[in-house]
N, C-alpha and C positions, 0 to 999 in steps of 0.2 A: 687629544681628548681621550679621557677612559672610559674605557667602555661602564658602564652601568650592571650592579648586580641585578639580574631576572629571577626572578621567583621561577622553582623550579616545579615540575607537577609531584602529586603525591602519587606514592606506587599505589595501587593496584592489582591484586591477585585476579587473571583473567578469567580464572575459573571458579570463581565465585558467584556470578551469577550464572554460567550454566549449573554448578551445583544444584542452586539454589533451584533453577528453572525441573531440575530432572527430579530432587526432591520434592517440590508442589508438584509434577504430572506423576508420578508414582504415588504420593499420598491420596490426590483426586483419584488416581486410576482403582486404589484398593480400595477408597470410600462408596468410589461408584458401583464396582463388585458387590460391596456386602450390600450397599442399595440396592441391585436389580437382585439379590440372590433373596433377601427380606423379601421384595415384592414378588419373585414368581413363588417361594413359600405360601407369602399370603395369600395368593391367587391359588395356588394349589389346597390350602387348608381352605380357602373359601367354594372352591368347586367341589369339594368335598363334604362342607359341611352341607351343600346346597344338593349335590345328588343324594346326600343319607334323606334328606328332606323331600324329595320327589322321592322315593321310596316309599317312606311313611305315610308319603297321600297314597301311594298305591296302594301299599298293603292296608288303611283304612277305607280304602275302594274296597278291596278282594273281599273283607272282614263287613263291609254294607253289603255287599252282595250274596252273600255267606247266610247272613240276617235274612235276607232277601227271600232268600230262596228259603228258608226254614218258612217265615210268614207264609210265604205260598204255598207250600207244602199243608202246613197247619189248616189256611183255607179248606185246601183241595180235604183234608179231609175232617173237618166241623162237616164243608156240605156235604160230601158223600152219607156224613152219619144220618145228617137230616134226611135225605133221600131217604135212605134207606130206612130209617124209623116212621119217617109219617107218609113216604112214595108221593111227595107233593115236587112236583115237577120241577116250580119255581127254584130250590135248591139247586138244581143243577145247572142253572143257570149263573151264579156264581164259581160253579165246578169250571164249567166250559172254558169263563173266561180264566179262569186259572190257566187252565193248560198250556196255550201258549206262553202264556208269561215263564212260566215251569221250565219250557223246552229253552225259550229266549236267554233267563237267565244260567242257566247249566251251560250253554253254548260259551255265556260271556266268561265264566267261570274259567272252563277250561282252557279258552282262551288268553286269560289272564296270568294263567300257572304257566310257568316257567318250567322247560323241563329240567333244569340246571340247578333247581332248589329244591328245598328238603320239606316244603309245601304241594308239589307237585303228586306225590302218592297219595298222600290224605286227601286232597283236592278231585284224585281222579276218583278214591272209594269213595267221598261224598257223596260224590255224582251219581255214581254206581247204586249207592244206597235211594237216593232222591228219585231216580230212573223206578228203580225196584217198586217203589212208595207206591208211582202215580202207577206203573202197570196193575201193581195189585189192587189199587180203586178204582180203576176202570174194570180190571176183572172183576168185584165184590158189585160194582155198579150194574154192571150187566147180569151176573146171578139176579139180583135185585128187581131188577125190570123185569125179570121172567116170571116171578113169585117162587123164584127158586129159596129154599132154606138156607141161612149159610150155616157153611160147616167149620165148627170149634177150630178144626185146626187153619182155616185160613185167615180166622179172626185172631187165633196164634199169631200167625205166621206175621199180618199185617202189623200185628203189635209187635213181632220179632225185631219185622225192617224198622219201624219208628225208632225204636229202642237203641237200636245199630245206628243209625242215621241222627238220634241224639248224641249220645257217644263219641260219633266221628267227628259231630257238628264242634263237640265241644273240645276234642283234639285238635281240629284243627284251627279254631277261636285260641287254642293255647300258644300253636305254633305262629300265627298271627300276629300273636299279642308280645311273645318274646321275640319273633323277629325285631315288631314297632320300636321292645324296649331296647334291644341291641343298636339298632338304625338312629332312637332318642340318643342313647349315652352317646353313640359314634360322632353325632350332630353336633352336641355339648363340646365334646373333647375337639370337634374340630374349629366351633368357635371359640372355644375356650384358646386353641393355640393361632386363632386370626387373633384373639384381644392382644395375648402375647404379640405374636406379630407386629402388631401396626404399634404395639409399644416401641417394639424395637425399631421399628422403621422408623417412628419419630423420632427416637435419639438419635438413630444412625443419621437422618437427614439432618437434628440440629450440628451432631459432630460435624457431621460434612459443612455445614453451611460455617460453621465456627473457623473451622478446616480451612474451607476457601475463604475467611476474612483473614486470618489470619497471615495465610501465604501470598493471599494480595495485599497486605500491610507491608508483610518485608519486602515482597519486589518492587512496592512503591518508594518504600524506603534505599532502595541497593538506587532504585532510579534516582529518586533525588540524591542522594551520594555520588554518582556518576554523573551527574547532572550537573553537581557544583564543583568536580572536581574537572567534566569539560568545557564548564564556564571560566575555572581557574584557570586551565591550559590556552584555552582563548589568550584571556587576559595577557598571558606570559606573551604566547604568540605575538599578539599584536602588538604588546609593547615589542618586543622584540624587533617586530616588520617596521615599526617607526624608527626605534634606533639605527637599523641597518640602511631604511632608506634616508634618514637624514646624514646618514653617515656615506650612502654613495652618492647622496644631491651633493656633501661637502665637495667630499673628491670630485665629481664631476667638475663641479664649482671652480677647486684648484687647479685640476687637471687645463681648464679653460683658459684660466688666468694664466699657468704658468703656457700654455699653448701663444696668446695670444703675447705674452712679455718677451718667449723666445722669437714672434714672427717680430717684433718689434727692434728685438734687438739686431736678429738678422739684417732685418731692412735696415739698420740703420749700418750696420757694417759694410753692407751692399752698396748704398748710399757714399759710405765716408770713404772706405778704403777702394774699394771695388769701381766705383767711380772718380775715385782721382788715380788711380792709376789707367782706366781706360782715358781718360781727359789727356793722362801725361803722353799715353801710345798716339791718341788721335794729335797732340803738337808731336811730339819727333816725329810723325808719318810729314807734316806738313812741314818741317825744318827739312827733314832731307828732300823733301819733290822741289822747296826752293832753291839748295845750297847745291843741289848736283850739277854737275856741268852738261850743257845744253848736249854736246853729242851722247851720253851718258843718259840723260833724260829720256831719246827718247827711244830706247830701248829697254826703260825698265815701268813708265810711264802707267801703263796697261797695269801694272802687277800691282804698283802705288794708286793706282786705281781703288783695286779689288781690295786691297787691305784697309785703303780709307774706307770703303763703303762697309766692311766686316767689322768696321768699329764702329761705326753708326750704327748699327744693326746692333751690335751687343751692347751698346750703351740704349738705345731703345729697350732691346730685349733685358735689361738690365732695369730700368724703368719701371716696366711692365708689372716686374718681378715682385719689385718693391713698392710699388702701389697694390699690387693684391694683399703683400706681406704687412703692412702697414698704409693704407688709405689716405694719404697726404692733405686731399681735398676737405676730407673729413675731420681734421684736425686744423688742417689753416681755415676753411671758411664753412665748415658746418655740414650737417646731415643733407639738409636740402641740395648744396651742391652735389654733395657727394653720389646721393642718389640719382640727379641728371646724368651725372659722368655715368655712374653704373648704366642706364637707361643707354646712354650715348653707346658703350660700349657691345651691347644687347643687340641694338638695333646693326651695328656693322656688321653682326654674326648672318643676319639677313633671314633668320630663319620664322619670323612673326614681326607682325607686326603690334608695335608697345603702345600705350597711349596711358601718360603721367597726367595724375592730378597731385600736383604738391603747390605748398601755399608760398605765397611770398616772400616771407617771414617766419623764423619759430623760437621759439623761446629759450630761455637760458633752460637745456640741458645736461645732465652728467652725463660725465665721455663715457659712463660704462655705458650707460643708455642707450648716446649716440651710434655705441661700438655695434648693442645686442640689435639694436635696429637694422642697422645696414647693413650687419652678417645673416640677419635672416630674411632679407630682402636678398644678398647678394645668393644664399641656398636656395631660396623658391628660384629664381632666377635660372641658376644652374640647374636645379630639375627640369624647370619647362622646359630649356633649349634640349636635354640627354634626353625625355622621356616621356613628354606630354604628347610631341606630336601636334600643335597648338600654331593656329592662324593667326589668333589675338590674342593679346596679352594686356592688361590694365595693373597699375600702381596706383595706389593712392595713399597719401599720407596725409592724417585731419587731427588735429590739437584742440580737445576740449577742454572743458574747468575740471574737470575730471580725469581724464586718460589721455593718451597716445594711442590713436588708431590707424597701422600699417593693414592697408590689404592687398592682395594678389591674386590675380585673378586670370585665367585661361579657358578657352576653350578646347583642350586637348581631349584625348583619351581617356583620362580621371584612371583611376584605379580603387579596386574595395580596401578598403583603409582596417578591415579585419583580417584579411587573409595572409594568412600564417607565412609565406611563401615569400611576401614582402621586404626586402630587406629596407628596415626606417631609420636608418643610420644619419642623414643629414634629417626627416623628422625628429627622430631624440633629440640633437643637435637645436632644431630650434625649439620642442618644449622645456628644454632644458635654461634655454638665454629667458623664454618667456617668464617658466617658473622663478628663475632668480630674483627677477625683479616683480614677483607676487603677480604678475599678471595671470590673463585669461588668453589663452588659442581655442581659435573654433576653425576648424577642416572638415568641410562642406565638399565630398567629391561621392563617386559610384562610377562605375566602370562607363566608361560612354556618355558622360554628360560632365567632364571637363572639374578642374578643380577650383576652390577657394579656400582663400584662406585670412583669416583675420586674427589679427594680432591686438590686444589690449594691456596698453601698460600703464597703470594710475602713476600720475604726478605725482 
């Protein structure tokens, strides 16, 4: 038979999908980069744009309190004027509560200057000026109170400090107020480059997202490529695993046949030749013990003994031979004999005890049939007595409308039927007879609980 062309596999470059694999994590790995390096940008232009912005409340804090303090001032001195123009008391009662406000706000002022800016001088001479104001209204106040006259030049002087204390008020409202506008545009520009930013960040995310379809398309793709090409490789395989085992069921199959044509033939040459010339030694032993002469006899008598009795023996052992080699009983009167002789010969071994259920009768059989039955009876057989270790022993053979059902059964030792260790040379042997003829084996055994075995073989 010829063998069968097999589809062979398509090549494959191995490193094509790692390529592929090291290109998508170095594309993700660069897309992720310019993502995290977009968003600490953005985070960084956004905490930027967000402290120029707490800035700008402070310095419109410092720039209210600046205010602040001028109105207080201005108070402290409307009422001084009044005091001192009409001496009506009530006026200084709005003085009074100046003052502390005066002192509170100066305190928060300086406070708030930073010595690190360029606010910081003008803010200390404010102070300085503001200080000057209230001393010189409490000193003009107290003249006052006394009916003292004042004098030109303190009424100078107090106009000097206003004047000064205007001045500074409005240097530092300037330096303020260009801070404000430095800290606005700084704001602007910094969100101006978060808008950029987060533009860029959404492209850079759409690219990436594209990015990663992309490169999960192609390795889906290299996947189902690989996928049909180890469905194809399958394919080949398995065809392949049927041809080679149909192809050693065959051989086994012949090997069987020409196995059981040479014990055949053997046997028969055992039989023909082999046995007529032990038949011819066993008459001449018996011609010469009659034809020898009586003094002669008997001193050779003993020896014509032993040779008679060594050819019974070999034509027995001859026998023997040739009923293993070919099964005689089996072929002149059937399986069911055949299997008693087996059982008969079982039972002399002495080593268990057998107990047959065979039927009275059985049906017109093919001898391959008859052959694969009674060799796989005669294999369990030969294991129990080598290896079971077994008390009892059961056969039975049952003939339905459907099958041939051989079982054998033991209560020996049993053995694990997966264990590597096993050698199942007379097992192959009989799935081999069973598989021939399409039947079914079932072997029911585990270490300590004895074996079974069932044989099915459809009519």
């Amino acid at each position: 038979m010829s063998q069968p062309v097999l589809p062979t596999p398509s090549s494959v470059n191995p490193n094509t999908h790692y390529i592929l694999l090291r290109r998508t994590q170095l594309s993700l790995a660069a897309g992720i980069a310019l993502l995290i390096g977009t968003l600490v940008a953005s985070y960084m232009q956004s905490s930027s744009g967000l402290d120029a912005l707490k800035q700008i409340e402070l310095t419109n804090q410092r720039s209210g309190h600046v205010d602040h303090l001028r109105r207080l001032l201005l108070d402290a001195e409307s009422a001084s004027r009044g005091y001192l123009l009409t001496h009506d008391s009530s006026y200084l009662t709005p003085y009074l509560e100046v003052i502390p406000k005066v002192k509170d706000t100066i305190d928060t002022i300086k406070n708030e200057a930073s010595r690190e800016t360029a606010q910081y001088e003008a803010t200390l001479k404010l102070t300085n000026y503001a200080q000057g104001i209230m001393v010189n209204l409490e000193s003009t106040i107290v003249q006052g109170e006394a009916s003292q006259s004042l004098r030109t030049s303190q009424i100078e002087y107090g106009k000097s400090l206003m004047d000064a204390y205007r001045n500074q008020h409005s240097k530092l409202k300037n330096i303020l107020t260009t801070d404000n506008q430095r800290l606005v545009g700084q704001s602007y520009n910094n969100f101006q480059n978060v808008r950029v930013t987060t533009v860029a960040l959404a492209i850079t995310s759409l690219m990436l997202l594209l990015l990663a379809i992309a490169q999960s398309q192609k390795q889906q793709d290299l996947r189902d490529q690989i996928t049909g090409l180890l469905r194809s490789e399958n394919q080949r395989l398995e065809q392949e695993v049927r041809y080679r085992t149909t192809e050693l069921t065959n051989l086994a199959t012949y090997l069987t046949k020409v196995r059981e044509t040479e014990k055949l033939n053997l046997a028969r040459e055992l039989h023909d030749e082999l046995g007529a010339l032990l038949t011819a030694a066993k008459l001449d032993a018996d011609w010469i013990e009659r034809e020898l002469p009586t003094d002669t006899k008997a001193s050779i008598m003993q020896r014509l003994a032993r040779m008679r009795q060594t050819l019974i023996s070999v034509i027995t052992l001859k026998r023997r031979i040739t009923n293993d080699l070919r099964p005689a009983l089996l072929y002149d009167l059937g399986l069911i004999e055949a299997l008693r002789a087996l059982a008969d010969e079982f039972r002399r071994g002495g080593e268990a005890e057998l107990h047959i259920d065979l039927p009275q009768d059985e049906p017109k059989l093919a001898d391959s049939v008859s052959l694969s039955l009674f060799r796989i009876a005669q294999e369990a057989l030969t294991n129990i007595r080598k290896y079971a270790q077994a008390q009892h022993v059961s056969l039975a053979l049952r003939f339905t409308a459907s099958a041939i059902e051989l079982t054998i059964m033991d209560d020996g030792i049993g053995f694990d039927i997966d264990s590597p260790k096993l050698a199942r040379h007379g097992l192959a042997g009989i799935k081999h007879r069973v598989y021939t003829h399409h039947g079914q084996l079932d072997i029911n055994t585990a270490p300590g609980t004895g074996t079974t075995i069932r044989v099915f073989i459809p009519n």
